[in-house]
PDB file of N, CA, C and O in Angstrom:
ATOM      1  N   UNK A   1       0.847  -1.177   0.000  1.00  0.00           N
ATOM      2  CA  UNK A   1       0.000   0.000   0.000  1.00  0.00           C
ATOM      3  C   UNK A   1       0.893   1.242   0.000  1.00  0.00           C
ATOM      4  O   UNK A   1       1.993   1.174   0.548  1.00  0.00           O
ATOM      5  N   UNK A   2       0.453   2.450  -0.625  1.00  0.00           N
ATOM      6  CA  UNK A   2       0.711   3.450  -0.747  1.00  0.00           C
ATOM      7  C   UNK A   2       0.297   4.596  -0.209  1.00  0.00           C
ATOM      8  O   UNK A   2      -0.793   5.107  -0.466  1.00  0.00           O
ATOM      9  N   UNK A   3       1.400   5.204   0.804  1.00  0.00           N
ATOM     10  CA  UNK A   3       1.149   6.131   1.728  1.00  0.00           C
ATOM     11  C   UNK A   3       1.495   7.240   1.260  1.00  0.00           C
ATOM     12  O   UNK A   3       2.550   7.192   0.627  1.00  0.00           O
ATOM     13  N   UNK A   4       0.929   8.393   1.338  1.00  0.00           N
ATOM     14  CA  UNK A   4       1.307  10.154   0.081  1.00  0.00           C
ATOM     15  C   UNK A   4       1.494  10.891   1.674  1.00  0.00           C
ATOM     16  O   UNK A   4       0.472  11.046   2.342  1.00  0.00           O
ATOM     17  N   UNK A   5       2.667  11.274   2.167  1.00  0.00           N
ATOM     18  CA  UNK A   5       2.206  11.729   3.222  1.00  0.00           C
ATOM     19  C   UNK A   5       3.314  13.266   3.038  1.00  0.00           C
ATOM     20  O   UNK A   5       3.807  13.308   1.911  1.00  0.00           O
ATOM     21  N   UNK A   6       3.559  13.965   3.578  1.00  0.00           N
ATOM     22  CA  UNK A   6       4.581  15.185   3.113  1.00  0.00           C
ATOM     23  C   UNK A   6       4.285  16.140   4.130  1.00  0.00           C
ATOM     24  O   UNK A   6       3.146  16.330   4.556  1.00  0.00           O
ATOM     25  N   UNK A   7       5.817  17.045   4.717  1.00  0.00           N
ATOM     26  CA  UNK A   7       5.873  17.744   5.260  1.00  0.00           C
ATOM     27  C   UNK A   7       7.056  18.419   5.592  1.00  0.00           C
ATOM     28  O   UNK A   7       8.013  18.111   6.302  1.00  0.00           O
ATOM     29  N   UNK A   8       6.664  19.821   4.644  1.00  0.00           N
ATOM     30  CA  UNK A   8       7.931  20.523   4.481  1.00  0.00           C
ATOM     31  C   UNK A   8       7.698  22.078   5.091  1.00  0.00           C
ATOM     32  O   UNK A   8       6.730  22.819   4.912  1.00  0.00           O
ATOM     33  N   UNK A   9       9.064  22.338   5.963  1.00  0.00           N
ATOM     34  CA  UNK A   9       9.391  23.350   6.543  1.00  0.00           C
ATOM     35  C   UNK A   9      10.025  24.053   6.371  1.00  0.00           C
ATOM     36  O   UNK A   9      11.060  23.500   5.999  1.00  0.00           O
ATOM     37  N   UNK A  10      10.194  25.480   6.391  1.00  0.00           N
ATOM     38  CA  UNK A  10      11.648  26.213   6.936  1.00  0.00           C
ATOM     39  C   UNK A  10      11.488  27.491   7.335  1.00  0.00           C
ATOM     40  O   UNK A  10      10.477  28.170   7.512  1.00  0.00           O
ATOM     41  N   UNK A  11      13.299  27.845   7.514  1.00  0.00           N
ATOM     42  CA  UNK A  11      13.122  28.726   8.563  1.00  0.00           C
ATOM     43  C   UNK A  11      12.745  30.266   7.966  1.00  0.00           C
ATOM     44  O   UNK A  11      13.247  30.524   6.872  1.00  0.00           O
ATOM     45  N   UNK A  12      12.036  31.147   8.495  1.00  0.00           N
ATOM     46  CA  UNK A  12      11.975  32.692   7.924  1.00  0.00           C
ATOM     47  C   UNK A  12      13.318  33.184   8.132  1.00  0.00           C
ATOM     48  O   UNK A  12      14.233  32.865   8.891  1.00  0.00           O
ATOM     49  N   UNK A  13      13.093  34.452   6.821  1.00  0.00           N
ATOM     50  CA  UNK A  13      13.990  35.402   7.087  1.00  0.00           C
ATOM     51  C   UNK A  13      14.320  35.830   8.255  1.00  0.00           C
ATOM     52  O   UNK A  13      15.403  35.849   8.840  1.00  0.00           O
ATOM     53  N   UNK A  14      12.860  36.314   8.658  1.00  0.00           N
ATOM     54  CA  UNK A  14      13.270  36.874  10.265  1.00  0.00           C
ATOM     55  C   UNK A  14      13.935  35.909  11.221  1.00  0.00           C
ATOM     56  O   UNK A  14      14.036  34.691  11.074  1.00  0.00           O
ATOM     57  N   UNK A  15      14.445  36.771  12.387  1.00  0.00           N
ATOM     58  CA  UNK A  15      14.774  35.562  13.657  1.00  0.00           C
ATOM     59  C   UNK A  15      13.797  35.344  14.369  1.00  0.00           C
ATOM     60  O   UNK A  15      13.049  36.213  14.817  1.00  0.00           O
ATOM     61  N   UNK A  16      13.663  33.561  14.631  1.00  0.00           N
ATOM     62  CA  UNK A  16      13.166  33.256  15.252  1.00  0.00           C
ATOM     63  C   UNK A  16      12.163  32.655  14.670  1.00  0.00           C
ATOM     64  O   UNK A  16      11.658  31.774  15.366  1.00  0.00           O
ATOM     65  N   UNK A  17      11.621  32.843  13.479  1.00  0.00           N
ATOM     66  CA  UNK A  17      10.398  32.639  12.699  1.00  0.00           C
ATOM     67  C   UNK A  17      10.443  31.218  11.821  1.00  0.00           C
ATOM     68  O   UNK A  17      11.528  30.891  11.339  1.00  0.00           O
ATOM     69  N   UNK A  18       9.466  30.511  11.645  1.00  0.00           N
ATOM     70  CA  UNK A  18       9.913  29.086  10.832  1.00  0.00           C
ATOM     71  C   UNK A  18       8.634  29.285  10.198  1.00  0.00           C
ATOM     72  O   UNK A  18       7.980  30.279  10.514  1.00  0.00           O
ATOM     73  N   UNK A  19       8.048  28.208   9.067  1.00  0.00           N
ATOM     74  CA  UNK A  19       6.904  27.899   8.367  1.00  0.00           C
ATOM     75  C   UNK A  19       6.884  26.645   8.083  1.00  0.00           C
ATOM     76  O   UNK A  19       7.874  25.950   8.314  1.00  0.00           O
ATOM     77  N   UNK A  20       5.800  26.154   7.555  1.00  0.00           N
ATOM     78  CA  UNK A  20       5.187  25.043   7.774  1.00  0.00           C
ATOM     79  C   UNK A  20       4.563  25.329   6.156  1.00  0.00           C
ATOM     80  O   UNK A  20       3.342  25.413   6.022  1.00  0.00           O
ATOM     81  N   UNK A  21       5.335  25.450   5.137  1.00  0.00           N
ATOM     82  CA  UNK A  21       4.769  25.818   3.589  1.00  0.00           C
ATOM     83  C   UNK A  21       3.729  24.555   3.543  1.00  0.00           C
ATOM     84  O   UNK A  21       2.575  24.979   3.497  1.00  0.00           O
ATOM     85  N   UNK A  22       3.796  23.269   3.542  1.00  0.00           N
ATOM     86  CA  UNK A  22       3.446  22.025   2.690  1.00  0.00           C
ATOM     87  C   UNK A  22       2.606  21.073   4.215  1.00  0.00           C
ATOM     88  O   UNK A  22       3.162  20.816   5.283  1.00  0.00           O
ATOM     89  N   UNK A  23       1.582  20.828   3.931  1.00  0.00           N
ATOM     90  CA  UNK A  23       1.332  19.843   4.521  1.00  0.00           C
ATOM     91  C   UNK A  23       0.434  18.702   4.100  1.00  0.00           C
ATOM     92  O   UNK A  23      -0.620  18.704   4.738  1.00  0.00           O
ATOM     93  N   UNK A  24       0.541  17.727   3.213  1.00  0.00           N
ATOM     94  CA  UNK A  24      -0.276  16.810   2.630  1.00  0.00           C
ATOM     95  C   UNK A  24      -0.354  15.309   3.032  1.00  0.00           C
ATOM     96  O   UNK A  24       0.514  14.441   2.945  1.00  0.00           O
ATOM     97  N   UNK A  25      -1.579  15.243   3.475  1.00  0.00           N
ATOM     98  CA  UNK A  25      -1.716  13.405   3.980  1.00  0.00           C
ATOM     99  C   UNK A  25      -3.272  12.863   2.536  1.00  0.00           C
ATOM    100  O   UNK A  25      -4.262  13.406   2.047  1.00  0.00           O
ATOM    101  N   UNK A  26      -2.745  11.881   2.460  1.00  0.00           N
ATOM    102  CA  UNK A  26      -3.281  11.212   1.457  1.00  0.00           C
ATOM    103  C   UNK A  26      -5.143  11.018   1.237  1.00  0.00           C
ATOM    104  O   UNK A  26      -5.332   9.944   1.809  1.00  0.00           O
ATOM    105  N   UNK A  27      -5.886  11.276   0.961  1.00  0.00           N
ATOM    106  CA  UNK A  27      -7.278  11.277   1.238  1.00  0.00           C
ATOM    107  C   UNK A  27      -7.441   9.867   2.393  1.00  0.00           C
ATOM    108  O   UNK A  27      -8.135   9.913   3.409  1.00  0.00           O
ATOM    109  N   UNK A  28      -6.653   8.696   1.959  1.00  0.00           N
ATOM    110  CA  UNK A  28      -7.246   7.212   2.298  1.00  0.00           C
ATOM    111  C   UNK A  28      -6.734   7.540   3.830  1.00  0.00           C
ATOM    112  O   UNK A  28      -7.148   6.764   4.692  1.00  0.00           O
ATOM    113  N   UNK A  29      -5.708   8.821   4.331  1.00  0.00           N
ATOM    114  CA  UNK A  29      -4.759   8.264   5.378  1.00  0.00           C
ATOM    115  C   UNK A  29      -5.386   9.305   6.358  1.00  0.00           C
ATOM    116  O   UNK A  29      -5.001   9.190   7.522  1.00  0.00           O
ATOM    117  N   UNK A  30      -6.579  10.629   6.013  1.00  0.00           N
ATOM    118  CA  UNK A  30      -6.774  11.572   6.667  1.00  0.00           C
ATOM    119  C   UNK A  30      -7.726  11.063   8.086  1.00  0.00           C
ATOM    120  O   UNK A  30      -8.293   9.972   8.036  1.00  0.00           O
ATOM    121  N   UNK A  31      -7.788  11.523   8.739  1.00  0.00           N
ATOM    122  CA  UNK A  31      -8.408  11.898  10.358  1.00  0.00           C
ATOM    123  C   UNK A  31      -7.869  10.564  11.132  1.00  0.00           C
ATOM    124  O   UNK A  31      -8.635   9.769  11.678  1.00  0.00           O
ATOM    125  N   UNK A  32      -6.440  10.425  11.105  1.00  0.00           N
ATOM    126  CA  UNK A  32      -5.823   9.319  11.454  1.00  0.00           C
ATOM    127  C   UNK A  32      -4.755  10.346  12.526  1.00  0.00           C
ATOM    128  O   UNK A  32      -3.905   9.721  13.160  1.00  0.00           O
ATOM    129  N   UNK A  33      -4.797  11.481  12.664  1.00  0.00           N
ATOM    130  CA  UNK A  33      -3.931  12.009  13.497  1.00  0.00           C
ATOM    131  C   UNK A  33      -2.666  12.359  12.710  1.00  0.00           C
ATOM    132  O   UNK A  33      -1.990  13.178  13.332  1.00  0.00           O
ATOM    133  N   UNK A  34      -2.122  11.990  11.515  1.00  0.00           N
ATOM    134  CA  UNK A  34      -1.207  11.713  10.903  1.00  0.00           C
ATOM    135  C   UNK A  34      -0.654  13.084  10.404  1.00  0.00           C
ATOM    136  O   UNK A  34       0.522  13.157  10.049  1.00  0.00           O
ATOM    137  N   UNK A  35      -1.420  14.102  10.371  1.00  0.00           N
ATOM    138  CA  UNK A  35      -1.226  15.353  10.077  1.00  0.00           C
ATOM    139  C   UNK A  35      -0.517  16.021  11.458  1.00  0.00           C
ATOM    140  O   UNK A  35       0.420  16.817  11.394  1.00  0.00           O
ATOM    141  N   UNK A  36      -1.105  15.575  12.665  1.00  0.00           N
ATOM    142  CA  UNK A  36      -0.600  16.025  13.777  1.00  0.00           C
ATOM    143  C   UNK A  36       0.737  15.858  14.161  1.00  0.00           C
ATOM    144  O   UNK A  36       1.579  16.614  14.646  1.00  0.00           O
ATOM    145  N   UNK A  37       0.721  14.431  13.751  1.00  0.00           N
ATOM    146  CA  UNK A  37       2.458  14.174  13.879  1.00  0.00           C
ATOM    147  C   UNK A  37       3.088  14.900  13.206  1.00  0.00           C
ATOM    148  O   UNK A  37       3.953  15.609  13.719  1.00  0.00           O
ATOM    149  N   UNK A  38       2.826  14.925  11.843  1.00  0.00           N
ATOM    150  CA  UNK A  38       3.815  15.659  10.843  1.00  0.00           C
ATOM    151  C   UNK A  38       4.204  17.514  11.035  1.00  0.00           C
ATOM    152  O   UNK A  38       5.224  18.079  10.642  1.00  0.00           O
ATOM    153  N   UNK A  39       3.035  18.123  11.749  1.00  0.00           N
ATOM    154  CA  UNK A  39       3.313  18.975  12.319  1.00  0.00           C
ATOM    155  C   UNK A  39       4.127  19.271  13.216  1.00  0.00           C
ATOM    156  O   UNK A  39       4.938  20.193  13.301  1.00  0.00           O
ATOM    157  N   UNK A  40       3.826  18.298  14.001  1.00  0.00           N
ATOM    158  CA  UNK A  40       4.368  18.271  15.987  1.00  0.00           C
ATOM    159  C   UNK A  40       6.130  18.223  15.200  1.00  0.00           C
ATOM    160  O   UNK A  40       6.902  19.182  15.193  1.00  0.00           O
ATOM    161  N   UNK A  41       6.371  17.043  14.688  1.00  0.00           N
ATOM    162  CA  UNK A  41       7.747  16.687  14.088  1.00  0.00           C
ATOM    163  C   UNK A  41       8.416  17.694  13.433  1.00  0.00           C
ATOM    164  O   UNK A  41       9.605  17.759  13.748  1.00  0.00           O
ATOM    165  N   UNK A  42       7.873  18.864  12.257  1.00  0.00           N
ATOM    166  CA  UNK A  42       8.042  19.662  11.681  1.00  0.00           C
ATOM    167  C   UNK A  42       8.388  20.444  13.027  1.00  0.00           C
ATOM    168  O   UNK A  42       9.596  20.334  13.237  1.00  0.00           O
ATOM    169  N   UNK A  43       7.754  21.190  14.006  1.00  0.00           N
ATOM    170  CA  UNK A  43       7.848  22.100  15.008  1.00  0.00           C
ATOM    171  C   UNK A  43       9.083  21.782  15.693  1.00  0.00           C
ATOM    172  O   UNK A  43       9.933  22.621  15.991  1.00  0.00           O
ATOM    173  N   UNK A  44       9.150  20.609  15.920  1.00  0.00           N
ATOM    174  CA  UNK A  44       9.939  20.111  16.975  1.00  0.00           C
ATOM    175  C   UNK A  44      11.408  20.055  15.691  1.00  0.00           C
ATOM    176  O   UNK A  44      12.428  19.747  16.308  1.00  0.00           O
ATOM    177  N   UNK A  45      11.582  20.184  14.779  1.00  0.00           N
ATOM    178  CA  UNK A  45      12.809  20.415  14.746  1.00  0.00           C
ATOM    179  C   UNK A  45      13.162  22.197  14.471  1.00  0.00           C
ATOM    180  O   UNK A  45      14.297  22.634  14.663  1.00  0.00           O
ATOM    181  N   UNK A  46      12.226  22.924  14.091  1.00  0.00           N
ATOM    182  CA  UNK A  46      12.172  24.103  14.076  1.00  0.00           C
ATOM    183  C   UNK A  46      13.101  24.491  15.641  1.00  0.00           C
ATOM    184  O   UNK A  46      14.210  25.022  15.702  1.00  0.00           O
ATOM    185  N   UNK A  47      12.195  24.010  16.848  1.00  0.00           N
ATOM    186  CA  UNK A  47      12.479  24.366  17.850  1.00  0.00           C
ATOM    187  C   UNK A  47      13.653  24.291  18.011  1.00  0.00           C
ATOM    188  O   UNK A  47      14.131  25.320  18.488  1.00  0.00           O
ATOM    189  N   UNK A  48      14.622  23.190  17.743  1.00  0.00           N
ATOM    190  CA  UNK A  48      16.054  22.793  17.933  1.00  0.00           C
ATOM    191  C   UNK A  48      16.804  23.715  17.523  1.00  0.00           C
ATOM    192  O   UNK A  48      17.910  23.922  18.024  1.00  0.00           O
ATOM    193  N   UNK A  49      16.213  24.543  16.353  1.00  0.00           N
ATOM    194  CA  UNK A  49      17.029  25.622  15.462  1.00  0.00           C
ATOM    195  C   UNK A  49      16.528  27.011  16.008  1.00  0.00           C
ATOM    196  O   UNK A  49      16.599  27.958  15.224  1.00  0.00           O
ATOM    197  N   UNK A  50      16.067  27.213  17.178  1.00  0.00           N
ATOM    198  CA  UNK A  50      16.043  28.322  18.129  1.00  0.00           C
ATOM    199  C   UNK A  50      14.667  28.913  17.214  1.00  0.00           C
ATOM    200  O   UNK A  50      14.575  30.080  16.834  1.00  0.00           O
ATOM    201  N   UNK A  51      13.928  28.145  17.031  1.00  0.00           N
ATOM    202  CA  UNK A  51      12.367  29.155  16.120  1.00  0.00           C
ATOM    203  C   UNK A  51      11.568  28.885  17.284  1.00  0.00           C
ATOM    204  O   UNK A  51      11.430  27.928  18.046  1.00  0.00           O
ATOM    205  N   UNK A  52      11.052  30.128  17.164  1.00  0.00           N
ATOM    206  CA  UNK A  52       9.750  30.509  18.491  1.00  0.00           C
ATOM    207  C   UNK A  52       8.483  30.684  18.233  1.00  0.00           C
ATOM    208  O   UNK A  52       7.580  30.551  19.060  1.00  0.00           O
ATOM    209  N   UNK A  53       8.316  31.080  16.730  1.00  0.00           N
ATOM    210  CA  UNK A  53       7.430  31.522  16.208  1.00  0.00           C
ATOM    211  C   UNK A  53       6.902  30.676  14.374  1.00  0.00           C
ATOM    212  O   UNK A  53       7.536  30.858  13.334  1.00  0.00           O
ATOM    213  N   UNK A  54       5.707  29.864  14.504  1.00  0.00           N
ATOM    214  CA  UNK A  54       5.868  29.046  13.342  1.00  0.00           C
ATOM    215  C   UNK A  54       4.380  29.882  12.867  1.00  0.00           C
ATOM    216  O   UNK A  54       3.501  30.276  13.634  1.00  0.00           O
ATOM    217  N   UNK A  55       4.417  30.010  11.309  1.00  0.00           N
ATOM    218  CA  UNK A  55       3.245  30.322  10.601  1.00  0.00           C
ATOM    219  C   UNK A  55       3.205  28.748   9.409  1.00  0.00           C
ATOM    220  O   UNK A  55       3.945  28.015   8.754  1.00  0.00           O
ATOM    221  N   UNK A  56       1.837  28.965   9.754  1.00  0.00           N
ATOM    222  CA  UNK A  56       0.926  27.967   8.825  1.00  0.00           C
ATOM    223  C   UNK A  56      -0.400  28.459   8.266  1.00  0.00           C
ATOM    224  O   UNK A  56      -1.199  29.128   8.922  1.00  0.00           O
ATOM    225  N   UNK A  57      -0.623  27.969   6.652  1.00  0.00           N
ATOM    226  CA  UNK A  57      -1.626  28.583   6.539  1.00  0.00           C
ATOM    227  C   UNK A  57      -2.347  27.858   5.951  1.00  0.00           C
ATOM    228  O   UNK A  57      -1.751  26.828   5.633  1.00  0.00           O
ATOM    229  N   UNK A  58      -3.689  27.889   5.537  1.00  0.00           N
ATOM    230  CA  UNK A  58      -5.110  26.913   4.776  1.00  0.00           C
ATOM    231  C   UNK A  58      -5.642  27.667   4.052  1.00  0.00           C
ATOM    232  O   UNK A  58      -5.329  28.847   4.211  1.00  0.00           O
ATOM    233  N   UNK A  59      -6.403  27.422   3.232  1.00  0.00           N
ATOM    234  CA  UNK A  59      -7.970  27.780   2.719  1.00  0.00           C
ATOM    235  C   UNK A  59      -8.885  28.003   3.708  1.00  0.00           C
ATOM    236  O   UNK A  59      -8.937  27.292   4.712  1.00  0.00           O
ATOM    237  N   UNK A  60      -9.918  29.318   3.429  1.00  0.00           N
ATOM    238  CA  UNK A  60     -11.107  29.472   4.327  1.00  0.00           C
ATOM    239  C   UNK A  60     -12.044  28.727   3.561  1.00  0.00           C
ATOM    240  O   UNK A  60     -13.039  29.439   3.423  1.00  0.00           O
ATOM    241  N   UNK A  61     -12.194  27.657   3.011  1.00  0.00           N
ATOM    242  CA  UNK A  61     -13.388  27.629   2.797  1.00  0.00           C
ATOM    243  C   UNK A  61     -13.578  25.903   3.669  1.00  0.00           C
ATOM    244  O   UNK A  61     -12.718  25.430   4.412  1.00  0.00           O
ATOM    245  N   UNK A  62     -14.908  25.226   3.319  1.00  0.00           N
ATOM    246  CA  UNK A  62     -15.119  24.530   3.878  1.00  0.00           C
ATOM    247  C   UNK A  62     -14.687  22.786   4.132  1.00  0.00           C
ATOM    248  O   UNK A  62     -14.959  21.889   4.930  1.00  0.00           O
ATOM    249  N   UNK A  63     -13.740  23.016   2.746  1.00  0.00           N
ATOM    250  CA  UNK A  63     -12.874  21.727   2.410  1.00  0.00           C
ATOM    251  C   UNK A  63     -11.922  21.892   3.312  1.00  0.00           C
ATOM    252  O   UNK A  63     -11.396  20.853   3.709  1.00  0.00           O
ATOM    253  N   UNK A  64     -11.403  23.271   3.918  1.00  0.00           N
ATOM    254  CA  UNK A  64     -10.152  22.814   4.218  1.00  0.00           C
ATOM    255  C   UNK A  64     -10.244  23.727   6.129  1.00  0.00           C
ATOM    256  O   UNK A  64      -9.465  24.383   6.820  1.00  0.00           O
ATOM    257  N   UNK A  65     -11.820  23.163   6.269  1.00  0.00           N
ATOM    258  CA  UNK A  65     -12.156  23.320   8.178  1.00  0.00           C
ATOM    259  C   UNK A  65     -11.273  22.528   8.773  1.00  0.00           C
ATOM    260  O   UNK A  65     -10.394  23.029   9.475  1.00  0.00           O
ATOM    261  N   UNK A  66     -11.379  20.926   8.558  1.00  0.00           N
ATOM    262  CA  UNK A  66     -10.486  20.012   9.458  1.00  0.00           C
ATOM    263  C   UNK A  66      -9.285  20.401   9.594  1.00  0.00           C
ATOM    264  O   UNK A  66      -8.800  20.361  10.725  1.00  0.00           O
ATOM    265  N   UNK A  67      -8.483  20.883   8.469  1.00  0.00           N
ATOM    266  CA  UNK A  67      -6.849  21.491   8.602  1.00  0.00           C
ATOM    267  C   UNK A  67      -7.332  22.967   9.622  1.00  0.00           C
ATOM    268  O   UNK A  67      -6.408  23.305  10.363  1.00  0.00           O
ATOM    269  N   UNK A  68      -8.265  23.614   9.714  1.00  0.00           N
ATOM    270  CA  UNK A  68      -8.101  25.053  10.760  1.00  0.00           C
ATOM    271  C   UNK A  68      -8.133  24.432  11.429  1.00  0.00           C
ATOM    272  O   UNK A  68      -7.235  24.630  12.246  1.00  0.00           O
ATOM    273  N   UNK A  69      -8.994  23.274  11.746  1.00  0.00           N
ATOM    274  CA  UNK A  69      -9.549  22.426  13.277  1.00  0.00           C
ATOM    275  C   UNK A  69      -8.037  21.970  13.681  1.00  0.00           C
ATOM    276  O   UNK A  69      -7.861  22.084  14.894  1.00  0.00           O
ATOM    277  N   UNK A  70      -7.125  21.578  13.109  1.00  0.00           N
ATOM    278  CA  UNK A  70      -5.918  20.702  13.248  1.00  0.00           C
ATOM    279  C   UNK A  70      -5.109  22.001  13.920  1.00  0.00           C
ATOM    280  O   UNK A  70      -4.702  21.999  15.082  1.00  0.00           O
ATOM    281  N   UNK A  71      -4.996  22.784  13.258  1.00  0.00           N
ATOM    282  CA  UNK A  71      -3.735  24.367  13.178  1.00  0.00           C
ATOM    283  C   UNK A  71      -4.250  24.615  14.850  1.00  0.00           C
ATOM    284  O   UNK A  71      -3.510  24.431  15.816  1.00  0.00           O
ATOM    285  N   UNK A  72      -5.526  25.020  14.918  1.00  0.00           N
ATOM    286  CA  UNK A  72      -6.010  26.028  16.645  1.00  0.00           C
ATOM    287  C   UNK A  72      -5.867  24.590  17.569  1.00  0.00           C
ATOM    288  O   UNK A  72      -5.446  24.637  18.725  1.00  0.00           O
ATOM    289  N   UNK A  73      -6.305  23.203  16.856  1.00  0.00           N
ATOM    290  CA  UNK A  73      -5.976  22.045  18.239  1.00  0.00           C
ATOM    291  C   UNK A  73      -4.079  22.618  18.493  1.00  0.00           C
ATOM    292  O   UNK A  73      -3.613  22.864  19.605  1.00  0.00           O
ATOM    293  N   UNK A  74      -3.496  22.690  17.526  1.00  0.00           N
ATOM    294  CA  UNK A  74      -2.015  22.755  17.983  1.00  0.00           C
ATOM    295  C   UNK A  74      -1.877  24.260  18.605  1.00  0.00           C
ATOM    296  O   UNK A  74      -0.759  24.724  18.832  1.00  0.00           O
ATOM    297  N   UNK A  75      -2.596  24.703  18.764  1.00  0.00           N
ATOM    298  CA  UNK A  75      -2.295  26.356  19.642  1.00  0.00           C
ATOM    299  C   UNK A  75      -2.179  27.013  18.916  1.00  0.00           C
ATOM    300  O   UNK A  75      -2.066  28.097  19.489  1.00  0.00           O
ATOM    301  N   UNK A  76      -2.071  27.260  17.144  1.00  0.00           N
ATOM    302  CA  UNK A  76      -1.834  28.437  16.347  1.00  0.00           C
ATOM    303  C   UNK A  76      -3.329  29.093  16.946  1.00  0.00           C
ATOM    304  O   UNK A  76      -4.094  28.676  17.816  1.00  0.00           O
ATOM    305  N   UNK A  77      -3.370  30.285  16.084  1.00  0.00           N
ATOM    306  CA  UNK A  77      -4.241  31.280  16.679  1.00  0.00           C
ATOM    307  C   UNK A  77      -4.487  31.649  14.824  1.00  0.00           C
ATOM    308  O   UNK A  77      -3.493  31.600  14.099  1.00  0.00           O
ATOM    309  N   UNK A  78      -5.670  31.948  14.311  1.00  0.00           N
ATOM    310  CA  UNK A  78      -6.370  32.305  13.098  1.00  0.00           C
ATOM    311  C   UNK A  78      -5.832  33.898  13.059  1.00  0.00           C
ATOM    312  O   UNK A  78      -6.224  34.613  13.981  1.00  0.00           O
ATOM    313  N   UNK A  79      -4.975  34.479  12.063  1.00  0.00           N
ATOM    314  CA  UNK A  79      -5.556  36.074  12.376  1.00  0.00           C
ATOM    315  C   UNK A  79      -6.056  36.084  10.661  1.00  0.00           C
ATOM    316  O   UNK A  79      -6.086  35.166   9.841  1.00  0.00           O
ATOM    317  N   UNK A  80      -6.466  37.731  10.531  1.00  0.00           N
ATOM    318  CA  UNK A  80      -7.159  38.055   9.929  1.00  0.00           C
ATOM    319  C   UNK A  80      -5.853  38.595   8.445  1.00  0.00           C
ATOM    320  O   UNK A  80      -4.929  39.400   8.555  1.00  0.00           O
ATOM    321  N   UNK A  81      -6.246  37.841   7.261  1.00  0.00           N
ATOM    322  CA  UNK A  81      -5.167  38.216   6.138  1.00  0.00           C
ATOM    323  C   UNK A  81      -6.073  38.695   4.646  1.00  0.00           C
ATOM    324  O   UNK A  81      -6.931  37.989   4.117  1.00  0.00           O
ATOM    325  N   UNK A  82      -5.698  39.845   4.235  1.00  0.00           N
ATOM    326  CA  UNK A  82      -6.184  40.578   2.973  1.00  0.00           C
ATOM    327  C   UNK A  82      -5.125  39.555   1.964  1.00  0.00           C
ATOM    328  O   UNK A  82      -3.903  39.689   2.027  1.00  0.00           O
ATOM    329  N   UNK A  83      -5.788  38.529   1.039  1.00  0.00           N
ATOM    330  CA  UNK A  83      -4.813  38.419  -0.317  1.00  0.00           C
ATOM    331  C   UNK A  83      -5.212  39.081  -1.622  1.00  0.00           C
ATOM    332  O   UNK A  83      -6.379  38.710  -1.751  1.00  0.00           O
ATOM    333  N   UNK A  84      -5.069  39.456  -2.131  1.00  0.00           N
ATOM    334  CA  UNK A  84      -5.296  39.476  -3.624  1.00  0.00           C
ATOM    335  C   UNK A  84      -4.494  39.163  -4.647  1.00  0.00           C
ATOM    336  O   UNK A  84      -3.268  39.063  -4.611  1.00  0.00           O
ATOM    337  N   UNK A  85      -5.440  38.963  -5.857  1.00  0.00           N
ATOM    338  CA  UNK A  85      -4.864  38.379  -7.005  1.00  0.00           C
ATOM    339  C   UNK A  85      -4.918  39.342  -7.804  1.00  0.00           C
ATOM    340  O   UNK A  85      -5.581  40.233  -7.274  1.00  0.00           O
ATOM    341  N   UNK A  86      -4.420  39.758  -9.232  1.00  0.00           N
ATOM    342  CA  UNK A  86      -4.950  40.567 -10.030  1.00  0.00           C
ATOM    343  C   UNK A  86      -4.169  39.981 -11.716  1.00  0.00           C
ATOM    344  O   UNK A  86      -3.176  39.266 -11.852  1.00  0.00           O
ATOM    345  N   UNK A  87      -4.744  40.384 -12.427  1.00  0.00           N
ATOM    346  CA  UNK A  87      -4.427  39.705 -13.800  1.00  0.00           C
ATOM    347  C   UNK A  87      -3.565  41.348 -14.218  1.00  0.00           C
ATOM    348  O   UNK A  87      -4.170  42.420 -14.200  1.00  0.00           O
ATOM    349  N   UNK A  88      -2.291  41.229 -14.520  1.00  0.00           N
ATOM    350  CA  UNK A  88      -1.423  42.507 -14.722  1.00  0.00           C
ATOM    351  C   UNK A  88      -1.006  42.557 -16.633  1.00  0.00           C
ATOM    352  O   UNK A  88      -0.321  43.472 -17.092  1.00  0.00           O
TER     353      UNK A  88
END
């Protein structure tokens, strides 16, 4: 069997700051906790490299609730972000 699982990090420019760009678990492998690990693991080596501060981010819409549900279970905090796109 075939497991799709991925989780890629690094550190910000700033000090102190890390990210959490990538986080993908496989449709067959989701609400298995498996995302949690890959986070916790991601953090936990951040931490080793003196990061205090990790950003992660999702989709607002309703496909991608369980990943907010996942981000605030780990203590991130939601704030409020303007994106735009524009065709130049």
């Amino acid at each position: 069997m075939n497991c799709h699982l991925l989780v890629s990090w690094r550190l910000d420019g700033r000090p102190h700051h890390g990210e959490i760009y990538l986080l993908a678990v496989s449709p067959l492998h989701r609400r298995q906790h498996i995302g949690r690990h890959l986070c916790e693991h991601a953090i936990g080596h951040m931490r080793t490299s003196g990061v205090e501060v990790v950003g992660i981010g999702t989709g607002g819409d309703p496909f991608h609730a369980p990943a907010r549900a996942l981000y605030e279970g780990l203590g991130f905090t939601q704030i409020p972000v303007a994106a735009y796109l524009g065709a130049i």
